[in-house]
C-alpha positions as CSV (number, residue, x, y, z in Angstrom):
1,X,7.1,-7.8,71.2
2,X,10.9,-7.5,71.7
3,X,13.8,-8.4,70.3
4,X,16.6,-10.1,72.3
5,X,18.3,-6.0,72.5
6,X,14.9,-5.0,74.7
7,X,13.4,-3.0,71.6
8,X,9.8,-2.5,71.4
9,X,8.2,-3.1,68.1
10,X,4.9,-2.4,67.2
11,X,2.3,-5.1,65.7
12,X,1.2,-4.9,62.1
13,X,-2.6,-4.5,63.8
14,X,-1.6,-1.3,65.6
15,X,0.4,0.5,62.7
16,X,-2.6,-0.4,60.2
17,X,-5.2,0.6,62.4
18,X,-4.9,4.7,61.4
19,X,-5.8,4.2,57.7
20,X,-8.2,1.6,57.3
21,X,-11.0,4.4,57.3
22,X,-8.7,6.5,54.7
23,X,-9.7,4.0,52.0
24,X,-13.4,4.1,52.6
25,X,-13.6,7.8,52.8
26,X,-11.9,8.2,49.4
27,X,-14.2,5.6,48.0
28,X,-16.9,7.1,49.2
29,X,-15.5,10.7,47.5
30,X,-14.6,9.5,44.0
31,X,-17.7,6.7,43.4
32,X,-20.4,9.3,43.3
33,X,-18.5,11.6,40.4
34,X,-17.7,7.8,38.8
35,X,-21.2,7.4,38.7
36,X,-21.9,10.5,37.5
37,X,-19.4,10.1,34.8
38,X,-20.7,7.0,33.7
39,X,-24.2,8.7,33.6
40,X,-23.1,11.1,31.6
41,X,-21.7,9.0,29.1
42,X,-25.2,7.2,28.7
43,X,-26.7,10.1,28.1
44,X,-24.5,11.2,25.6
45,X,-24.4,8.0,23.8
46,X,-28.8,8.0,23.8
47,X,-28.2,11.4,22.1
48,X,-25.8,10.4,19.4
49,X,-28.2,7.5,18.5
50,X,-31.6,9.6,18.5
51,X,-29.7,12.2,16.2
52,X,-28.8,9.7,13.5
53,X,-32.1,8.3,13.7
54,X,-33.7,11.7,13.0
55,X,-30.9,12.1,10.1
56,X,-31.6,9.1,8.3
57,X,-35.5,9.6,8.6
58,X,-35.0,13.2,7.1
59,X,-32.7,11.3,4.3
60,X,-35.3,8.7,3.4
61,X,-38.3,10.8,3.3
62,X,-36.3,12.9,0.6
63,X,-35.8,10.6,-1.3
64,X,-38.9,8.9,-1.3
65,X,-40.4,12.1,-2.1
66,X,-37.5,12.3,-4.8
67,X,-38.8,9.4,-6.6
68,X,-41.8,11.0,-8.8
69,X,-43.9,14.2,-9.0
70,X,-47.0,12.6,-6.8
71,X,-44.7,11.9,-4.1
72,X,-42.6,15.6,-4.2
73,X,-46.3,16.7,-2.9
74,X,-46.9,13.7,-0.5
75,X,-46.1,15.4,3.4
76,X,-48.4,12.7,4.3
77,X,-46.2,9.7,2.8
78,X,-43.1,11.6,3.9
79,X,-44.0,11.1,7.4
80,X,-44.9,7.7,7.2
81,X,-41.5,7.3,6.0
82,X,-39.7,8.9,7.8
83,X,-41.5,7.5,11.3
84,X,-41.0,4.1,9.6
85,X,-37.0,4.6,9.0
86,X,-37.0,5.8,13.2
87,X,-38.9,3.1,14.5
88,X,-36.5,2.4,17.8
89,X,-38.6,6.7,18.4
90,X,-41.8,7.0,19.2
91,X,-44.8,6.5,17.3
92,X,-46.4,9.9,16.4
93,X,-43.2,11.7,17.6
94,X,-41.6,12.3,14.3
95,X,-42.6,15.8,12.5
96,X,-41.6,16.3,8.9
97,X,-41.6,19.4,7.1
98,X,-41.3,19.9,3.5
99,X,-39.8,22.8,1.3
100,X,-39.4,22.4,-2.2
101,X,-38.4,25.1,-4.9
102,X,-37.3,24.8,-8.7
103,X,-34.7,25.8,-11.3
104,X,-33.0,25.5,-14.4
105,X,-30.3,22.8,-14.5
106,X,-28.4,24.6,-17.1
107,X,-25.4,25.8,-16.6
108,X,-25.7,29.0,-19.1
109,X,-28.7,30.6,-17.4
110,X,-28.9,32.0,-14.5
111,X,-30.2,30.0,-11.4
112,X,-33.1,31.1,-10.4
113,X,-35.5,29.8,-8.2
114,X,-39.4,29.4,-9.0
115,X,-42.6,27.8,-7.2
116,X,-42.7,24.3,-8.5
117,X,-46.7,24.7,-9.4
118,X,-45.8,27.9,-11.4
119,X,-47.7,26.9,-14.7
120,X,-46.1,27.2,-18.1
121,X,-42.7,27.0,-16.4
122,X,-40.4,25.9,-18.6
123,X,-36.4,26.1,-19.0
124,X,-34.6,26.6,-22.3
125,X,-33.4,23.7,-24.2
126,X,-31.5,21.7,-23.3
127,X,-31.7,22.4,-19.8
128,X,-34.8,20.7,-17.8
129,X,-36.4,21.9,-14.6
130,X,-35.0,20.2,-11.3
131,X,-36.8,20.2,-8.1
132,X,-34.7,20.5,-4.7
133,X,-36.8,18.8,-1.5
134,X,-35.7,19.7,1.6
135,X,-36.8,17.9,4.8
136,X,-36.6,19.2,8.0
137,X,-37.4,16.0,10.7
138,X,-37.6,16.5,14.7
139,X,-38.4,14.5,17.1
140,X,-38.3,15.4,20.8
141,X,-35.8,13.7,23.7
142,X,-36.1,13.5,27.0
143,X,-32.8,12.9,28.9
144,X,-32.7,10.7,32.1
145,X,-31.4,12.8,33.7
146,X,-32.9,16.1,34.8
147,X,-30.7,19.0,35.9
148,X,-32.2,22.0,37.2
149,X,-32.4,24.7,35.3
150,X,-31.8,23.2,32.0
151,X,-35.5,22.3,29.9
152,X,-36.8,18.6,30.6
153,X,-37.2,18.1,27.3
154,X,-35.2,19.0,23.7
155,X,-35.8,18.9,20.2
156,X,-33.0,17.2,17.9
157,X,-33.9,17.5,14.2
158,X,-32.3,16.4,10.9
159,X,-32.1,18.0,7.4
160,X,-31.5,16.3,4.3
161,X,-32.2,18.3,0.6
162,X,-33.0,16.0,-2.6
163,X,-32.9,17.0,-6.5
164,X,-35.3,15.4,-8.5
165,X,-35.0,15.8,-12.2
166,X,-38.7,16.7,-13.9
């Protein structure tokens, strides 16, 4: 094309044609670590949800196992909680363990710890014995995502400690 001066201009084709490919080759760069991003985001998120389920299973298992003296003892009914309370994990995957000692809840004597099962153990009046449960729950995760190097699998757990008053 020319203008009425003899001036050459060039078409809008010709002066586009060196960066059309630019655009696709920086797509091409920037969608895989997008991807990867978003990935990681996922997995992140599945973690965050698995480790509150693990909390709150420790949580109620404590305090069902607060609630009387049978059930302080009960590792068996402790588990069935606590699998029950992390039902989106799964079944048979949830491992409770149970620690418990005892004291005196008065504030005069000295705290000091004893085996719950010690017999005769008493506190002075008018203090009473109080039993602290502490429940450790795990339960394993496997990401989506495998990197090399770094174990296939992990173990998140959960702690939650419960007084019960005897």
């Amino acid at each position: 094309m020319t203008d009425g001066k003899g001036q050459v201009y060039k078409t809008m084709r010709f002066e586009w044609g060196g960066q059309s490919g630019q655009a696709l080759v920086e797509m091409a760069l920037t969608v895989p670590m997008l991807v990867l991003l978003l990935l990681g985001a996922v997995e992140f998120g599945r973690v965050a949800y698995i480790s509150i389920q693990v909390s709150n299973a420790a949580k109620a298992a404590a305090q069902y196992g607060a609630q009387t003296l049978d059930t302080a003892v009960d590792q068996a009914g402790m588990q069935a909680v606590a699998q029950a309370d992390a039902s989106s994990l799964a079944a048979g995957t949830v491992t409770v363990n149970l620690s418990s000692n005892c004291s005196c809840s008065s504030p005069d004597t000295a705290v000091t710890p004893f085996a719950c099962n010690t017999p005769g153990a008493s506190c002075p009046s008018p203090s009473h014995i109080e039993q602290n449960i502490t429940i450790v729950v795990s339960a394993p995760f496997n990401p989506l995502i495998t990197v090399p190097g770094l174990p296939n699998s992990f173990n998140l757990t959960g702690t939650a400690v419960q007084k019960r008053l005897q």
